[in-house]
N, C-alpha and C positions, 0 to 999 in steps of 0.2 A: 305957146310952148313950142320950144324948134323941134325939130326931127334927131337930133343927137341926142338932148335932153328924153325925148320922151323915150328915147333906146337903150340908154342907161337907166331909166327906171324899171324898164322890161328886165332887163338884165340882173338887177337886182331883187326884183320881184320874182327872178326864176332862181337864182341862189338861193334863195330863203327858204322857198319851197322843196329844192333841191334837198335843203339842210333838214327843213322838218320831216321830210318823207324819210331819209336818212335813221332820223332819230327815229321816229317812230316803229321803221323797220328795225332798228338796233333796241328801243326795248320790247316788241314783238318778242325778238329770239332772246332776247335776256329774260322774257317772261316766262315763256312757254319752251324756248331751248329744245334740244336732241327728246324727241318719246325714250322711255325708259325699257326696254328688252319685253318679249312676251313672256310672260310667269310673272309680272310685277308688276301692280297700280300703285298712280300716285295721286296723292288727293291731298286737300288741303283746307282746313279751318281751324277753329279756336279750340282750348281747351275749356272742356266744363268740367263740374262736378255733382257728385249726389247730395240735393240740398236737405239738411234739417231743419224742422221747424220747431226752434226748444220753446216751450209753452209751460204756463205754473200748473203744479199741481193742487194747489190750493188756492183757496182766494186769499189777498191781502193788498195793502197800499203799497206800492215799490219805495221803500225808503233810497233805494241805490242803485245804480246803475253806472256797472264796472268795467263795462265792454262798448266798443262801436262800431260803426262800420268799418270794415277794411282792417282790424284788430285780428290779428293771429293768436292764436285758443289752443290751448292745450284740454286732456280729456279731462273732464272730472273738474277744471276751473270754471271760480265760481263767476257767475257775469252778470246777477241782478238780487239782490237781496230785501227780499219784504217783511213790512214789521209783525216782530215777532214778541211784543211785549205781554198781550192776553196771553202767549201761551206759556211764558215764561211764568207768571203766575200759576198757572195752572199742572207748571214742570213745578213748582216746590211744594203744592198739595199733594202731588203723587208722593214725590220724594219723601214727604214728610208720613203718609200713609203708609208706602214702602217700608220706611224703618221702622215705623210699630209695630205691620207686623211679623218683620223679622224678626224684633226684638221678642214676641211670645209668641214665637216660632221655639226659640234658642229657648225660653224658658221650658216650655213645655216640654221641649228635647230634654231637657236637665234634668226635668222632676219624673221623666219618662224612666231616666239611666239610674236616679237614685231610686225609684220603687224597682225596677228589677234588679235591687240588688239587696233591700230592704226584705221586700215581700218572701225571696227563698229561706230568709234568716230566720221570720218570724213567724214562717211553718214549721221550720227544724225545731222552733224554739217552742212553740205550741204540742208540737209531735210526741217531743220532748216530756212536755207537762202531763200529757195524756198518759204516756206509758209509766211514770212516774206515780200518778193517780191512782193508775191502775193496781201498780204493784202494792202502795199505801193499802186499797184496798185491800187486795186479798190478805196482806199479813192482818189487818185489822178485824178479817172474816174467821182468819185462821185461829187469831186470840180470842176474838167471842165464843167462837165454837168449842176452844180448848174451855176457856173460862166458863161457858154453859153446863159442858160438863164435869166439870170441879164442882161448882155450884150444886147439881144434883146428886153426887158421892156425898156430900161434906153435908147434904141435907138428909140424909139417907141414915148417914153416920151419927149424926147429932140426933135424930128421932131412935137411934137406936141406944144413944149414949155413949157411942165410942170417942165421941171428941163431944169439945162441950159446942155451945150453943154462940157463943162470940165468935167463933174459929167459922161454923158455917155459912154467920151474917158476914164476915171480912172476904169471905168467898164469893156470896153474892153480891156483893160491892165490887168484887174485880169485875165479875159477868155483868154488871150496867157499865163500869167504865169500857170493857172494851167493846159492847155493844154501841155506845156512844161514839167511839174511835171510828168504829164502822160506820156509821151515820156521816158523820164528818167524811170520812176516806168516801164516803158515796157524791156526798156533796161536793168534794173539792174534785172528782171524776166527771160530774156534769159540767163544771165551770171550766176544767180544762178542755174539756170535748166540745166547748163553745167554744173557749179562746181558738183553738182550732180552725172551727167553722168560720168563726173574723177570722182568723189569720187565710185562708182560703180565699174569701173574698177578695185581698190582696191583687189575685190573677184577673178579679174582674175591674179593678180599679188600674191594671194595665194597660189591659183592654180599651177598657174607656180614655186612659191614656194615650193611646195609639188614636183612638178616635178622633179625639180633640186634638192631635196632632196635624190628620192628616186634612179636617176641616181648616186652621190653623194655616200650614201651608197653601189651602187652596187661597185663603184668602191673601194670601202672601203673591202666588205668581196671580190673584187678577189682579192686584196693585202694581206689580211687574210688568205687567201686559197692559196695564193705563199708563204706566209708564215710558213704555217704547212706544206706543202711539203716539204720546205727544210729541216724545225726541224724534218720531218718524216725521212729523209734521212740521215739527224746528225744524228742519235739515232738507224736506221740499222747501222750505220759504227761501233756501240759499238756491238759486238755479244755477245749475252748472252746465257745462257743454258735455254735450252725451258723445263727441269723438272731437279729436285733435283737427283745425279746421280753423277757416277765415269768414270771419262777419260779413255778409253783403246786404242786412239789410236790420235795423232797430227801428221796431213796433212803437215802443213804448216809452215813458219818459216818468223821472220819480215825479212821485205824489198822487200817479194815478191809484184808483183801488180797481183793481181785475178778478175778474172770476175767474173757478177754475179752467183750465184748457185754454186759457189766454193768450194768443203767441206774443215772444217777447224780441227775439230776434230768428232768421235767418241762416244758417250754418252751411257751410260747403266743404267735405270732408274733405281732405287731401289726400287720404287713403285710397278715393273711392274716384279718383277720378279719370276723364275720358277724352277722345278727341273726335267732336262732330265731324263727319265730312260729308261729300254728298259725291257719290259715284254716277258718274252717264248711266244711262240706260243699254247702253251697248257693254258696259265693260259689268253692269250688276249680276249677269249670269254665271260671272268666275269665280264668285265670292260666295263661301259658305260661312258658317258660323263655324268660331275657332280658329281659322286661320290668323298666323302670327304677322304683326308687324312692326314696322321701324317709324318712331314718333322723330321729329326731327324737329330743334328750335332754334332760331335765330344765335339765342342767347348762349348758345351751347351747341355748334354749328359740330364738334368732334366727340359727342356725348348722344346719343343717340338714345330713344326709350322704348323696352321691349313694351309691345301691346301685342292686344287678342282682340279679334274682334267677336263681340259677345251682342250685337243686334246690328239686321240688317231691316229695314222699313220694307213692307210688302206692297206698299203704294206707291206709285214715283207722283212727282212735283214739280211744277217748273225752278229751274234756278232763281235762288234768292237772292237779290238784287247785292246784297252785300258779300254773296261769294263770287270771286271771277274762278273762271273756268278754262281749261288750255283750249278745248274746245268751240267757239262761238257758237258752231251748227247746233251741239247738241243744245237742246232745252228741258229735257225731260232727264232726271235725277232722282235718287234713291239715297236717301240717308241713313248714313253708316257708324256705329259707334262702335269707338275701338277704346276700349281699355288700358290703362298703365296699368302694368303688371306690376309696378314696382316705386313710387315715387319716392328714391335714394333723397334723403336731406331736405324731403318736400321741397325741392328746387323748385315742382311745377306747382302753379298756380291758377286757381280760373281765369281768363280771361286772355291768356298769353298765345299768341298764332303759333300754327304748327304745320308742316308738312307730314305729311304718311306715306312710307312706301309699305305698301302693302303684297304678299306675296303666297300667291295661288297654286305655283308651280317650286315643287322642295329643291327641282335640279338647276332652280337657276340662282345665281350666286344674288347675293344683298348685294345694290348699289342708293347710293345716296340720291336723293331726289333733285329733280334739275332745277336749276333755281334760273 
């Protein structure tokens, strides 16, 4: 190789290098750029979330499975449904228990409303017969007595001959009849004074009415109450998502049979979510719990997200190989979860990088993080 040749390979072999040092020096400052004012850190990682773990509350075989990973979930939708035919059966023995006895529930309400309305008549009506009796009697006490004494004038008279002897006996013929009258008026006084005493009973046959009412109904709401068991137990076999959120992970697959507490998938609230970062150990002393910060995303580089931060890590760590850091020196880090106060449209999502300016100091103004 001559001496030109191997001076233009020098030469080009220092360009190149010239060019990568160049570069390298240009994404250096395009990485890590101007530090941001003292009153405000900048940190930078992924967004996570608070995960759920929806699980049956019942055992059963999964007939379906409505949901999957990376599937966006509304609250209360449903995302795995197990068979529910045993208890389907066992919903139209209730149902059918249910309506009997409602149905002599409502009877017994019926015959409840018609005896108090019977029972006051057929006291009145008894009351009624008594005082009646009563009066029978005495006019019938009043004619024997008159009649007794005719009978002993008219015997008096006829032993003396003032009248004759037939006139006396027609006398004593009145005095047995209305003795008789009496008898009768006595008898028909006891039998009203009975009717009475039934017709009284009446209030105890209320009574018992109310009784067997209120037995009746018991049995009515425990068939009510085996009733909502079951449709409580239909309606766990539908699992639904206990908050509005994205799938990140399914457990299970139809035709398994799972016991209770079984997890089926995975949830990541969108409501509830945060942004990891991991602050140096020189700048972890600025930062309390509370202070507000600016979430900042690629995807939304003029839309910024209010956070709080609501945990700082009491232990530091060495940096995790998967965060880079503006500073190489430091190695020791403290992680920091900061909160979306707010995620508008659920635009934010697990997984998505984020920058944080975070901000210690109230007098210094918010700027955007250096990129």
């Amino acid at each position: 190789m001559d001496n030109t040749k191997f001076k233009k390979q020098i030469f080009i072999g220092l360009i190149i290098i010239a060019v990568a040092a160049g570069a390298y020096v240009g994404i250096k400052k395009a990485a890590f750029g101007k530090p941001l004012p003292d009153g405000l850190i900048q940190a930078n990682g992924r967004i996570e979330g608070e995960t759920h773990v929806v699980a049956t509350k019942s055992a059963g075989r999964i007939n379906k499975i409505l949901a999957d990973e990376g599937d966006s979930v509304k609250a209360g939708q449903i995302l795995a449904e197990l068979d529910d035919s045993q208890l389907r059966a066992k919903k139209g023995q209730a149902e059918s228990a249910l309506k009997a006895a409602e149905a002599k529930l409502e009877a017994s309400r019926t015959a409840l409303a018609t005896l108090k309305k019977e029972v006051p008549l057929t006291i009145d009506k008894a009351n009624a017969g008594v005082r009646h009796s009563k009066a029978v009697l005495a006019k019938t006490k009043a004619s024997e007595n008159q009649n007794s004494k005719d009978a002993s004038r008219f015997k008096a008279l006829a032993d003396e001959g003032t009248v004759g002897k037939q006139k006396s006996e027609q006398v004593n013929l009145a005095w047995e009849a209305a003795r008789s009258d009496r008898e009768s008026a006595e008898t028909g006084l006891v039998q009203a004074e009975k009717m009475l005493e039934e017709a009284m009973l009446g209030n105890e046959r209320i009574k018992a009415k109310e009784d067997e009412i209120k037995a009746v109904s018991a049995q009515a709401d425990q068939a009510r109450s085996a009733l909502d068991e079951i449709m409580s137990v239909i309606s766990d076999l539908s699992v639904k998502a206990p908050s509005e959120g994205i799938i990140t992970t399914r457990i299970s697959n139809p035709g398994e049979v799972l016991a209770p507490g079984s997890p089926l998938f995975t949830l990541v609230d969108l409501d509830g979510l945060f942004l990891k970062v991991y602050v140096p150990e020189k700048e972890i002393g600025k930062l309390k719990l509370g202070l507000k910060a600016k979430i900042h995303t690629d995807s939304m580089p003029d839309k910024p997200f209010d956070g709080t931060v609501k945990y700082i890590s009491s232990k530091a760590e060495f940096t995790p190989k998967e965060v880079q850091t503006a500073d190489e020196r430091v190695k020791l880090v403290y992680t920091v979860k900061i909160y979306v106060d707010k995620n508008e449209g659920h635009s934010l999502t697990p997984g998505i990088p984020a920058d944080a300016v975070i901000r210690w100091d109230d007098k210094v103004e918010w700027m955007k993080p250096n990129q």
